[in-house]
N, C-alpha and C positions, 0 to 999 in steps of 0.2 A: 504493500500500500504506500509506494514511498509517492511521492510529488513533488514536482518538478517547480521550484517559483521563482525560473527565470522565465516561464512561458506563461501567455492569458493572460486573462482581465487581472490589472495588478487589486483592486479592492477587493474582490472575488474570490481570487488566490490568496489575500490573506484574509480572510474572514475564514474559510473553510479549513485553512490552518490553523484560525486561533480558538476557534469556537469549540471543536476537544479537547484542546489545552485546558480552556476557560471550564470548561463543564468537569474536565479532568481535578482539575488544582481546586476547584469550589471544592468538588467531591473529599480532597485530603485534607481541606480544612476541618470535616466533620472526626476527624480522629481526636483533634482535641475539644469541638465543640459539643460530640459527642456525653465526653468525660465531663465537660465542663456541667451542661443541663441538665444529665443523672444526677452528677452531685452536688451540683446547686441545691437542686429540689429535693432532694433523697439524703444528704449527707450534712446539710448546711450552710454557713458562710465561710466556718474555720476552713473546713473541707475546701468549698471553691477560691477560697485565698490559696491554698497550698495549690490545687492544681493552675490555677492561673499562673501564677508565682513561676510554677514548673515550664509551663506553656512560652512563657516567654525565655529562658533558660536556654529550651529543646529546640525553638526557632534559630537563637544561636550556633549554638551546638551543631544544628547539621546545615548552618548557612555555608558551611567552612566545605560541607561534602557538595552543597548545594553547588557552591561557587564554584568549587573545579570541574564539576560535571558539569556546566552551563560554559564555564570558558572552553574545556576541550570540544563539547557540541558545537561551539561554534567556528574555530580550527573544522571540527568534520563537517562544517555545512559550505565551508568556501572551498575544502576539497571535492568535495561533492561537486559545488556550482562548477567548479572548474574543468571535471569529467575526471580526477586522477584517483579511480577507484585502487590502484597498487598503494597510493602514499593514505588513504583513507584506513584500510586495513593495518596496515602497519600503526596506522594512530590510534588504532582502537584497542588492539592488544596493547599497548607503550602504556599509554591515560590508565587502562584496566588495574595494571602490577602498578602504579604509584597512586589511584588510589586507595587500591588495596592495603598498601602499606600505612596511609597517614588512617585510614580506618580504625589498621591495626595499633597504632600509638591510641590515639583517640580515646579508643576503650580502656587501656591498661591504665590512662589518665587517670579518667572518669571515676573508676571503680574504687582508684587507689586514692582520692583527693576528693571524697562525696560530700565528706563537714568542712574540708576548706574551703570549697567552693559554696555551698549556703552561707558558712559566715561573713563571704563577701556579699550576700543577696541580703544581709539584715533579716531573715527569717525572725518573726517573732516568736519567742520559746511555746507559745501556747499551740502553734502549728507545724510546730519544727519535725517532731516524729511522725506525721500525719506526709509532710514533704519530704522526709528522707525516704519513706517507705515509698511514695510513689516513685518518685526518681532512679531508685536503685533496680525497679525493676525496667522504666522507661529507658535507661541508658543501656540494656539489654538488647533495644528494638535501634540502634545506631549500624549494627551491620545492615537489617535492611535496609535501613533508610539509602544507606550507601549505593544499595545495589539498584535499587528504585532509579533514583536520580542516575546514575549511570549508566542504563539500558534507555531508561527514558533518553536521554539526551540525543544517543543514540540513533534511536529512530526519529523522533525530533526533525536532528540535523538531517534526513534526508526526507523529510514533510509528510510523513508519517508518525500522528498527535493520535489517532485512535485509539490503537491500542495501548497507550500508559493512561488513556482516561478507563478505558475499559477495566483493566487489571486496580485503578485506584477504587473505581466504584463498589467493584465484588468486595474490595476491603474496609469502604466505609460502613457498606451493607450487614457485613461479620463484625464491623468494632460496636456496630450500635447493638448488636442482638447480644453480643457478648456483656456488653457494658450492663445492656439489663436481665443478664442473669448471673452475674461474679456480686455488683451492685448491691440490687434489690432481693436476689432468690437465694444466692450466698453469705454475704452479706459480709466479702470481703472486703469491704471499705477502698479507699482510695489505692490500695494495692488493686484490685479487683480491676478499677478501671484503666492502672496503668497499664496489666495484661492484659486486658480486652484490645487495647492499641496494640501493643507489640504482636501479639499474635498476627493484628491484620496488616501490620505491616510487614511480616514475612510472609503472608499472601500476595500480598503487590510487590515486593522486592524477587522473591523465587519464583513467581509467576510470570513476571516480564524477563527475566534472566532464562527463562527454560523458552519463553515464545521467541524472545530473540535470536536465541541458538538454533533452533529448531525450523522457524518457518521463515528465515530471512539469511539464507546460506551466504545470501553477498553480502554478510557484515560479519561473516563468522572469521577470523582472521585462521588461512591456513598455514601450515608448517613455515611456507619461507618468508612470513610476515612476522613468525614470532620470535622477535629479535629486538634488544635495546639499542638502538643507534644515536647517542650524544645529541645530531642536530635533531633529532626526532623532537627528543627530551629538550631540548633550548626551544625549541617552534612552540611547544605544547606549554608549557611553562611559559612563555610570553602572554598566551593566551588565559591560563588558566589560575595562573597564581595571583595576577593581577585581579583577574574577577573573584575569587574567592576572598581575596582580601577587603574587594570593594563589600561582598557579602558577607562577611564577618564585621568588619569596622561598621555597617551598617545596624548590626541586630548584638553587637557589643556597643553601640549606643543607646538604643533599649534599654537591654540589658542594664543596663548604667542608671538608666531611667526608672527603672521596675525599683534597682534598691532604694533610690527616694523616693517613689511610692510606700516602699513597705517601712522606711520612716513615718508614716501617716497614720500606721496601725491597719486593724484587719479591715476594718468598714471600706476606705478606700482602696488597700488591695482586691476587695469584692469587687468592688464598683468599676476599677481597673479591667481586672480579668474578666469580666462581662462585656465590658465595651470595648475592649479592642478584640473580642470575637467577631462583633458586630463593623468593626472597622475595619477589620482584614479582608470578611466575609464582602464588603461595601466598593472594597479596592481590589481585590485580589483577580475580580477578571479584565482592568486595564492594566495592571500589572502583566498577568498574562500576554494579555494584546501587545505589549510593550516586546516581550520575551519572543512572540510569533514577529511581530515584526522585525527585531535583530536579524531571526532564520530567515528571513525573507530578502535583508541588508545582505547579509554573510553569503548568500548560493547567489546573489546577483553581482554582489563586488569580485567574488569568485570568477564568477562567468564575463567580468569584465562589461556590463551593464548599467552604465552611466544615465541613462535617459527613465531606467525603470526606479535607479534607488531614486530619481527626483520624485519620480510620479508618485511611487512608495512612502514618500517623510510627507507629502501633500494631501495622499488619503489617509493616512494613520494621524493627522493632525486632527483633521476633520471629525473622524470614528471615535478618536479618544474623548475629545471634548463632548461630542455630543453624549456619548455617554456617561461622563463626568457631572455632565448639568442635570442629566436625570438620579443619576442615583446620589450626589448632592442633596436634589430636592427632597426622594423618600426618606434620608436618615434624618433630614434638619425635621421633618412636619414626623417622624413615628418614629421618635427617639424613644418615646416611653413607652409604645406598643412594643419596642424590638427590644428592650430591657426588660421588661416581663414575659419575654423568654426565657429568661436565665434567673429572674429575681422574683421571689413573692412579693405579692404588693405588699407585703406587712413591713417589708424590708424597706422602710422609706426614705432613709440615711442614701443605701446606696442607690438605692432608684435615682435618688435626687444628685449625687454626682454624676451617675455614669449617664445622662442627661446631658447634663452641662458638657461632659468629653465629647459627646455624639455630637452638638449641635456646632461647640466650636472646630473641630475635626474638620465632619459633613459639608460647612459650608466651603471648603477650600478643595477639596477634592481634583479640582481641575488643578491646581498645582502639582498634585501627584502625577497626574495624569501623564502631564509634561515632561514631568521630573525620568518619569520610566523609559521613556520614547526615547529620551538623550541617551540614558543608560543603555539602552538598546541599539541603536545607533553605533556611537562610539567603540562597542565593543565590537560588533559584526566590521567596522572597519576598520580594525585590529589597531585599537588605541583605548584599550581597560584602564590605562590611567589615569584618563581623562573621566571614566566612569568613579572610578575611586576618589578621584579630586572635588566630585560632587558630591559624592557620600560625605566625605570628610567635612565638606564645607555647610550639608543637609544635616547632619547628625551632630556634629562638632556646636554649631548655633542651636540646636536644641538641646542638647545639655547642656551647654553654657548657661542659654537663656532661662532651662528649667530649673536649676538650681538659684540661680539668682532671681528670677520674679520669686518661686515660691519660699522666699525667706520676706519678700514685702507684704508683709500684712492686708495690706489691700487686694493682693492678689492671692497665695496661698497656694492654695494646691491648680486651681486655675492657671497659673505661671507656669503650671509644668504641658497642661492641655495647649496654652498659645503658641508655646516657643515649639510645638511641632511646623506650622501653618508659615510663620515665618521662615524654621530653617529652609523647608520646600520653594519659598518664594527667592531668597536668596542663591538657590542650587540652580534654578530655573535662570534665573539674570545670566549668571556666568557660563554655565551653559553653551544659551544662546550668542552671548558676543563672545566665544571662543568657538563655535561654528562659523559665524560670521566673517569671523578674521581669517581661520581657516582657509573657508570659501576662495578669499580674494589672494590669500596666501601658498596656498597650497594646489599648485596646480593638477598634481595628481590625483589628487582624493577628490578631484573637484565636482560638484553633482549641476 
């Protein structure tokens, strides 16, 4: 099912590409949103403190696998573009054994540094046992994740998005069934639901690993592909270590952000971890759209396609925004409809923050929008630095900012909600006048 997106209608051809993405990645969102609404409702507030707490941790955690599988995918979409199926396989084996490897560190980490790692999250003692317990079995589900994101990318990179939506859904399908019988029929507590994830994330990770192998022989790298060659590892590494960096330095800003959240105490860790389900869930398919656009960048820079990547950044301007202004609208007018999904109405404390995060978030949304498209962009024309220099500069102003409004009293916890909206606005500026300059600069890359 692979697809070709130097040929056709360029809006077309990415829409059909983003749109299993988009239904794909919504679908993996439910592994934690899952965990989150059982135990919301069924476990408490302590409970959905600890798992939100986790959730933002584990988006870390595997930004790092995320990032090198999304930077090699795209190395393999401009070999792709380019027709050089010999130098494609050889890069698929290469990527395979190094990330295999940083997997392998990853976990001995993890395992080995569980309470020094919360005590840099500020865990409050009264939920501390409640988060080491799920955590320890969550960091369990880090090989799949691995394998996920790397088979995915995979296919991905040659426009074929189906099947990792496919293989995501059977598993959000098993994490919800699971969650509510470990949960509520067992009544394994927040252990319960971290295994109901990990299980189904080794259904999506083994499952796309075995369909790969199996029913798409021209990405199975054979014998005289399977070899380390130096410039292989320097090309891929260009690629991927840069994005992985920009994907970590992104969600170790969170991250960063979460512990002064959980400076607030539990009320606003609740209120936290409900609402940014809701905002991931809000953003996650122009995010996506962002990522199909890249593949789209990447097999046409590949293929030496100057007149399509124009056409390409002119219809994905278009797509992202207008869907920005719509889903902007729903979160700002049913913020409190979409928090009593996760919150009982009795819970009015945090009803009444995770509100105020949605409506100021909600309304900026087209900044994100923007923000992804550049990331996307830049990376498929093999300049991840530039992707990184936004993150830095997007993340860097909202920690800044979030620590310093929420010490002004006037502001509070609200200073940590604003300084998101601004860092986006200032990533978006710089951005665009280093395209611009580019542009007039850079004859070769020139669109």
């Amino acid at each position: 099912m692979e697809k070709d997106l130097t040929k056709g209608s360029i809006t077309i051809s990415i829409l059909q590409f983003a749109l299993p993405l988009i239904a794909g990645n919504l679908l993996q969102q439910f592994y934690n949103v899952a965990d989150t609404l059982i135990v919301g409702k069924f476990l408490g507030a302590g409970a959905l403190a600890a798992v939100g707490s986790s959730y933002t941790l584990m988006t870390f955690l595997t930004s790092i696998l995320l990032g090198l599988a999304m930077g090699c995918g795209t190395f393999f979409s401009i070999l792709y573009g380019a027709g050089d199926k010999e130098k494609l396989n050889r890069s698929i084996f290469t990527s395979f054994l190094l990330l295999g490897i940083v997997d392998a560190v990853m976990n001995l980490f993890l395992f080995a540094k569980i309470d020094w790692i919360m005590g840099l999250l500020n865990v409050p003692k009264e939920i501390y046992q409640m988060m080491r317990e799920y955590l320890f079995v969550i960091f369990i589900g880090i090989t799949a994740t691995f394998l996920y994101n790397f088979f995915a990318s995979v296919l991905r990179s040659v426009g074929n998005s189906f099947w990792p939506m496919v293989f995501l859904g059977a598993a959000a399908l098993m994490n919800i069934v699971l969650d509510l019988l470990f949960v509520i029929v067992f009544k394994m507590g927040t252990a319960g639901a971290a295994a109901a994830t990990v299980i189904a994330q080794y259904l999506s990770g083994l499952g796309l690993a075995a369909y790969t192998w199996l029913k798409c022989p021209e990405l199975r790298p054979e014998k005289r592909h399977r070899k380390i060659a130096k410039d292989m590892v320097k090309e891929l590494s260009q690629f991927s270590v840069l994005t992985c960096l920009q994907q970590s330095v992104m969600n170790l800003g969170i991250l960063m952000v979460q512990g002064l959240v959980n400076s607030f105490g539990t009320v606003i860790m609740a209120a936290f971890a409900a609402a940014v389900k809701i905002d991931s869930f809000a953003y996650m398919p122009v995010q996506d759209f962002g990522n199909a656009f890249s593949t789209f960048i990447a097999q046409n820079h590949g293929a030496g396609k100057k007149d399509r990547i124009r056409g390409g950044i002119k219809s994905a301007v278009v797509t992202s925004t207008f869907f920005c202004i719509v889903i902007s609208t729903i979160v700002v007018l049913f913020a409190k409809q979409l928090m009593l999904i996760f919150v009982q109405p009795k819970e009015t404390q945090i009803l009444a923050e995770g509100i105020r995060y949605l409506r100021i978030e909600g309304t900026f949304y087209c900044l994100i929008g923007c923000l992804f498209l550049l990331y996307g962009y830049y990376r498929a024309m093999g300049k991840p630095g530039m992707s990184l220099v936004l993150t830095i500069i997007s993340l860097g102003t909202r920690v800044f900012l979030a620590y310093v409004l929420s010490a002004v009293p006037d502001f509070g916890v609200a200073g940590i909600w604003s300084a998101v909206p601004i860092g986006w606005f200032l990533a978006d500026a710089v951005g665009f006048v280093y395209l611009l300059y580019t542009q007039k600069h850079d004859k070769t890359n020139s669109y």
